[in-house]
C-alpha positions, 0 to 999 in steps of 0.5 A: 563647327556643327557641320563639322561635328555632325560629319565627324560623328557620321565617320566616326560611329564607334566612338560616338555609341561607345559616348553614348554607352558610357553615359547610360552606364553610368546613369544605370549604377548611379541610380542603384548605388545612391547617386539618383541626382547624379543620374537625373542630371545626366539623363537630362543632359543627355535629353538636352543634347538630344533636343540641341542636335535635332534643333541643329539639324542633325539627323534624327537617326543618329540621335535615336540610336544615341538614346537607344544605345544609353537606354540600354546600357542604363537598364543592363548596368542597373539591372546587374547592380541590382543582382548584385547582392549578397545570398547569405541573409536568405541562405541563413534565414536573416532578416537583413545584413546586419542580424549576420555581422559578427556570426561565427561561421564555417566556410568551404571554397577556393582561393580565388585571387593571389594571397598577399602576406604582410607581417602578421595578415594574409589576405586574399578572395574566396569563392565558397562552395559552402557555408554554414553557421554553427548551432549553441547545441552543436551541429549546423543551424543553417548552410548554404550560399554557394559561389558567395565572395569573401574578402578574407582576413587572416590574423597571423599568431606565430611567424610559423603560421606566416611561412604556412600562408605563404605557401598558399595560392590561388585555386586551392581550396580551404576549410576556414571558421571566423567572423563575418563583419560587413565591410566599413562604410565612409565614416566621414565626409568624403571618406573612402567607402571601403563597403562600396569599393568590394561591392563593385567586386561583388564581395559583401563580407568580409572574413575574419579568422583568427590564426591558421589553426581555424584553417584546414588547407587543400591542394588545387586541382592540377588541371582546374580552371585556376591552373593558368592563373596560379601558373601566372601568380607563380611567374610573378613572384618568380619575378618578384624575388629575382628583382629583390634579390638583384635590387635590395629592399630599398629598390626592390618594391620600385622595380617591381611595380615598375616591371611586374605591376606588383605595388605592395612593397614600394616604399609609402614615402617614395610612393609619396614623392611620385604622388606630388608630381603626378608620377604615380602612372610609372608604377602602374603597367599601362599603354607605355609597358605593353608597347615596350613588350610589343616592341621587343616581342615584334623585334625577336620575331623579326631576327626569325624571319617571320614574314610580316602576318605571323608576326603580327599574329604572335603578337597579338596572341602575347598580349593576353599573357603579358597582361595576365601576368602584369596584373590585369589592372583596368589601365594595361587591360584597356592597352591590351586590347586596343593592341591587340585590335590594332594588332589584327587590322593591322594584318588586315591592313585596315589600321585607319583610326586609333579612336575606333580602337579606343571605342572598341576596348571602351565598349568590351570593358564596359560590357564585361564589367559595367563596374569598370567606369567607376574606377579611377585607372579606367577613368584615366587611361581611357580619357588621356588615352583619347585626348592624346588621340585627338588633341595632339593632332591639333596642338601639333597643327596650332603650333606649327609643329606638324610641318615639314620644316624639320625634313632634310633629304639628302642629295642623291650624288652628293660628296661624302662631308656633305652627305654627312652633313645631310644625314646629320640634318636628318637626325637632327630634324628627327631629334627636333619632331620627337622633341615636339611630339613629346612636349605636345603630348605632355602637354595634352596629358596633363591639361587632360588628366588634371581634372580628374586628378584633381577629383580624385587625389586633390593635389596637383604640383607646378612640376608635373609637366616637367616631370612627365616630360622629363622623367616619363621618357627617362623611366619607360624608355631606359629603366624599364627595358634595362631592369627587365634585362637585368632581372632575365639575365639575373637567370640566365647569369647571375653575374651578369644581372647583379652588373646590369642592376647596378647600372639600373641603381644608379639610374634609379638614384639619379631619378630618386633624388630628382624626385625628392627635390622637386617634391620637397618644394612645397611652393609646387604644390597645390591643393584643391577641394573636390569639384563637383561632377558638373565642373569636370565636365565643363572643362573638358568642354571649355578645353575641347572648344579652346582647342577646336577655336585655336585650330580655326585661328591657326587655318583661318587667321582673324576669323576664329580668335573669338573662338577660342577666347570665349572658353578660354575666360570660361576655363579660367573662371571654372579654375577660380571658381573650383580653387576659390569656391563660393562657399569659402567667401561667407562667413559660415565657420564649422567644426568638424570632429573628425572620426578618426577611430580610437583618437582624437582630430578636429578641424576647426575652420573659422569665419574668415577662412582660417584652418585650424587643426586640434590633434590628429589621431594615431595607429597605436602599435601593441608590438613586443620585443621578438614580434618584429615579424609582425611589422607591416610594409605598409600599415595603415596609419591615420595620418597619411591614410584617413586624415590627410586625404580629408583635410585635402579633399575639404581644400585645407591648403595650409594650417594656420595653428595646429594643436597637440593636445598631449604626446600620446599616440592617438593624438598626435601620430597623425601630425606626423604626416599632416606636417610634412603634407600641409604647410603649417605656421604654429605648432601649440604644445603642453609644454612637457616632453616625452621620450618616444621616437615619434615625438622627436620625429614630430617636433624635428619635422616642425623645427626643420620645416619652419613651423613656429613652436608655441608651449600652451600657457594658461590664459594665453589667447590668439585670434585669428580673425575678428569673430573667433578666439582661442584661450588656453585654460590649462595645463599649468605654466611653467610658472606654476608648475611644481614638476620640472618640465621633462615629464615620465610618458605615463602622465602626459593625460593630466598635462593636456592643453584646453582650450575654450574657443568661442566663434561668432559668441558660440562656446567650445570647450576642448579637453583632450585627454584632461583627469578629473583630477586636472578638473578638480584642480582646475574647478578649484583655481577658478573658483578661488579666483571667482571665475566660476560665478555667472558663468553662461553655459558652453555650447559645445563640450568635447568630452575628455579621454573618449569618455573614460571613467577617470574625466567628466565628473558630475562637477565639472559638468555642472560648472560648464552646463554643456548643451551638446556634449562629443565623445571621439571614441573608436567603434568597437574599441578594446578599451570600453569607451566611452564608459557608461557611467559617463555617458549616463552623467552627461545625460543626466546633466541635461546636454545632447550626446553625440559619438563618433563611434555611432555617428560618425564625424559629427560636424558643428556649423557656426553663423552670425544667427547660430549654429547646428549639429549634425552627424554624417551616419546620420544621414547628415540630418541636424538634431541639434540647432540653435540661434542667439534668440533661442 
């Protein structure tokens, strides 16, 4: 085998420099952006290699050019991160980035990316020329930062204003004033880091304007070097009205990601169901779409009678433009380049090995944009990319399949009947190797793509592979060409296009509802942790030696099933280990109060591994009558966009109880999503009822997905394993209850469910949005019945309604003596939370204040000896530690 792959990297020297530029790229960004572990270990691993290759015999050439090469992609990808900073704390004479976030400035530039409207925000990039910050006095202060990338945000006041985005486009210049702010970090464990994601775009701040009458907008330059790319934006959105006009707003967003790359529109809970089977790379244009193109580009030469070269050249000059126009995301550039090289060796007749190609556009990519390895499409299309190069040889060898059992020739001289009988021999043994070709290349895509999915998106169904080979064809192969002919000849005969877009609808429903089966099967559906960054790389190794054992055995029968056994129970072992990992298996509980802005959420996972889910956060809408225009396509909503990518990403597979405190927004407008993402045995509600669609629509969603309802009665408990136990202590029962149980909206705070839950003997007290009127009411119960005497302090106090003035009076404290005490309140919220008369009472009464909106999620480890206390902003450092002996 070490024969075989010192000959391999000796034939094949493109693909093995271009490996060895990767890794040094990417110990170069990992070393600046925070990842210096990351890095050590990778340059250690490529030290190892280094080191095992010369042991084995390879030749110290190779292996010095390897080094070199990962050495200096290393020093260049972190020599442009370190350059990429921003101008502006120099430009304004600030001593750092914070003493500018939130200064009022002026700024001149150009649109520099394609505008995106969506109800009452229109956002786009600017370049700036100048910049500058108004003195108290009046005049400029300070000006400067030229060439500065802004990630502008315009807050749209009228719909007028909307139709006057609308209007804008990349190249033309504008005078806007608004607020800096500096992009949001990850504020929770695993969190997406949205400051890190525009830095690798080379944008810093972020812009915040105030309606279009801060704006002052200008022509483009008719010849500027913006021209081609706005010529491109206007095709697109050409393209992009024609599709909706053709398929309606319920099809209209799906073919437009599907044919013009635009994934804006698409329908979230479509979108959803392409998610759950791994179908989301349909929407994306990638390798499949330009080979369509290429194909239809090719046949419309050839009807010209082009001869073969100027075909090939025409195509190859095509290419830019379609990639151009579909978006240029990292997956359709990487296509396009490899067309376009295999393209020209083509013509040069010199087209041997798609894996040079593939190394080829590595290399390009990566030395135009080293930041182009941390993204995910790239990650993909690149790794599915050379598995099916290089594994579907091999499958298609271990099988069997590669033979050429499935020829039929027809016989020179042979009678009609019986030709027609060979031919049919010859379609069917065509039919028969696409079939197998298309299985193993599924196959190979999904056993290559599933460690990275599973990184990245933290879920993989059972009926991905039948999806993609089912579907994937069925999509790119019919749909695709068919829409695109149906939205050309939508201009060129309207009839025409409406008749062949019907013909597309009914396609489309027929794939829809394919779809939305197999995804409403939760049993398909699994949900896995984040691995670490070592176990993606042990299986691709694992994999890669199963497949090289498979192939000996294949060709040399008894003498390599060792080969491939041996990683195969190592591939089996990594699976167990990332599914069931090591740490699920002790008795460790934590609670995780989860930073879910304005709201509520925690997560509470017990000694045994239970999951517990108390709340879940909410986008509140302030819409008024008249304001629909403001609606967006796709808001951002807590549950489906922050919460429940958390609780995948932690493993949470299914939810033992889930809580709703009371039926206020920002409490359980995540649930909504929760529920219908994760399965759930219990839902624990305060007993009431309140009229708004969204609770109907939660408790529906329960009820229709078996969820076991549960009213919150005090003095109830449940235990869910030997060392924790939940006790509700409030609100009244029905029992004694004056009020009838269908409540007015406006009162749901005062019939919050609390709860005390002690794990391990550590006691937390969770109040939700409880009034101090409910406190006095309560204190005065407890007392009469003589439950306060003696009463050992809580450890953990979750302070009610985000620290508003009307919970957490002195009384109350003084009845729990809380230790710690943990305001859930958004950064910045319009509400003042939490008050300081609050904070200042906690103080006074002795416990440790901790704030999500200053530390993030604050997260709780509970053992046998104790527990701590620590928040995620704070570097994760723990502040607060506690054993029984203490």
């Amino acid at each position: 085998m070490v024969e075989r792959m010192t000959e391999a990297i000796r034939s094949r020297p493109l693909p093995a420099g271009a490996a060895a530029w990767t890794a040094g790229t990417a110990i170069g960004l990992g070393w600046q952006t925070g990842g210096r572990h990351a890095a050590a270990a990778g340059a250690a691993l490529v030290l190892l290699l280094a080191v095992w290759a010369r042991v084995r015999s390879f030749k110290a050439a190779p292996i010095a050019l390897w080094a070199a090469l990962a050495s200096v992609s290393g020093v260049y990808a972190h020599a442009l991160d370190e350059r990429n900073v921003s101008a502006l704390p120099a430009a304004f004479g600030a001593d750092d980035a914070e003493a500018l976030n939130g200064m009022t400035v002026r700024a001149i530039g150009t649109i520099d990316s394609p505008v995106e409207v969506d109800g009452d925000l229109a956002a786009f990039r600017m370049k700036t020329e100048r910049m500058a910050v108004t003195a108290e006095g009046g005049g400029e202060a300070a000006s400067g930062a030229r060439g500065e990338l802004l990630q502008v945000r315009i807050r749209l006041r009228a719909q007028s204003e909307q139709a006057a985005a609308l209007r804008w486009g990349r190249g033309d210049r504008l005078e806007l004033a608004g607020a800096l702010k500096l992009p949001n970090t990850a504020r929770n464990e695993g969190g997406f880091d949205y400051r890190s994601y525009l830095r690798q775009q080379g944008i810093h701040w972020q812009l915040a304007v105030d309606g279009t009458e801060s704006v002052r907008a200008g022509p483009a330059k008719a010849l500027g070097l913006y021209a081609p790319l706005q010529a491109v934006d206007d095709v697109r959105q050409l393209f992009s009205a024609k599709l909706d006009a053709l398929f309606g707003e319920d099809q209209g967003g799906y073919m437009k990601g599907l044919i013009v790359g635009i994934r804006d529109d698409i329908d979230p809970e479509r979108y959803s169901q392409f998610a759950k089977l791994g179908l989301t790379h349909i929407l994306a244009i990638s390798g499949m779409h330009v080979a369509v193109f290429l194909f239809a580009v090719l046949a419309a030469l050839r009807m010209f009678g082009l001869t073969r070269e100027t075909q090939l050249t025409a195509a190859m000059i095509a290419v830019p433009g379609y990639v151009a126009f579909s978006g240029a995301a990292p997956s359709v550039v990487r296509a396009g380049l490899m067309a376009m090289i295999g393209l020209q060796l083509a013509k040069r007749r010199k087209l041997k090995d798609g894996l040079h190609v593939l190394a080829a556009a590595l290399w390009l990519m990566l030395l135009w944009n080293p930041y182009s390895l941390l993204d995910v499409g790239f990650q993909l299309s690149f790794l599915v990319t050379a598995g099916l190069i290089g594994f579907v040889p091999r499958v298609l060898a271990i099988t069997g399949w590669s033979g050429g059992e499935e020829r039929a020739e027809r016989p020179a001289a042979e009678p009609g009947p019986l030709a027609a009988g060979g031919a049919a021999r010859v379609l069917c043994g065509k039919a028969a190797a696409a079939a197998k070709q298309a299985l193993a290349v599924t196959v190979v895509a999904q056993l290559v793509s599933f460690p990275v999915t599973v990184y990245y998106f933290n879920q993989f169904s059972l009926w991905s592979f039948a999806a993609n080979l089912v579907l994937v064809p069925y999509i790119s192969l019919i749909v695709l060409p068919a829409g695109t002919l149906s939205m050309l000849a939508g201009f060129a005969w309207e009839p025409a296009g409406r008749a062949l877009a019907s013909l597309v609808r009914m396609l489309n429903d027929a794939s829809f509802s394919v779809i939305g089966f197999a995804a409403r099967i939760e049993a398909g559906t699994l949900i896995w942790a984040t691995p670490p960054g070592w176990w993606v790389a042990a299986y691709y190794a694992a994999l890669t030696l199963i497949v090289s054992g498979l192939l000996r055995f294949r060709r040399e029968p008894g003498a390599g099933a060792g080969r491939a056994i041996r990683p195969a129970a190592l591939l089996a072992v990594l699976l167990a280990v990332a599914y069931w990992p090591p740490e699920r298996l002790g008795r460790e509980a934590t609670v995780h109060f989860l930073d879910v802005g304005q709201g509520d959420a925690i997560l509470i996972r017990t000694p045994d591994d239970r999951n517990l889910l108390i709340d879940g956060g909410g986008t509140l809408s302030f819409l008024k009558p008249g304001e629909e225009w403001k609606r967006r396509d796709d808001p951002f909503e807590v549950g489906r966009k922050l919460l429940v990518p958390l609780l995948k990403k932690r493993g949470v597979r299914h939810l033992d109880l889930v809580v709703a405190t009371h039926f206020d927004q920002d409490h359980v407008g995540g649930l909504q999503a929760v529920l219908e993402e994760i399965p759930s045995d219990r839902l624990l509600v305060n007993g009431t009822w309140k009229d708004a669609p969204s609770v109907r629509k939660l408790l529906e969603t329960a009820l229709g997905r078996g969820v076991k309802l549960l009213a919150a009665e005090p003095g109830a408990t449940w235990q869910p394993d030997r060392d924790t136990r939940l006790t509700v202590l409030a609100p009244p029962g029905a029992s004694g209850r004056p009020e009838p149980r269908l409540i007015d909206a406006d009162h749901q705070n005062r019939f919050s469910v609390v709860l005390l839950a002690e794990i391990h003997g550590v006691k937390l007290l969770l109040t939700g949005d409880m009034t101090e009127d409910e406190e006095r009411a309560w204190l005065e119960t407890a007392e009469a019945a003589g439950g306060l005497a003696g009463r050992s302090p809580v450890d953990i106090a979750k302070i009610a309604h985000h620290g508003s003035k009307t919970s957490t009076s002195a009384e109350w404290l003084a009845a729990w003596k809380p230790r710690n005490a943990v305001i859930s309140a958004g950064v910045n919220n319009v509400y003042g939370h939490p008050h300081p008369a609050v904070t200042a009472r906690i103080v006074t009464s002795g416990a440790r204040l901790w704030r999500t909106d200053e530390s993030g999620e604050i997260t709780v480890r509970i053992g046998p000896d104790g527990y701590s206390v620590a928040g995620f902003l704070d570097g994760g450092r723990t502040r607060s530690v506690r054993t029984k002996t203490s």
